[in-house]
C-alpha positions, 0 to 999 in steps of 0.5 A: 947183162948177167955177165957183166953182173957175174964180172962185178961180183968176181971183181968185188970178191977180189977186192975182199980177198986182198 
């Protein structure tokens, strides 16, 4: 459970840096 919270925190910290 906590990975996938951790893989869609990294993925939205993405989004904001492009």
């Amino acid at each position: 459970m906590q990975i996938c919270v951790l893989k869609l925190s990294f993925l939205l910290y993405l989004t904001r840096l492009v």
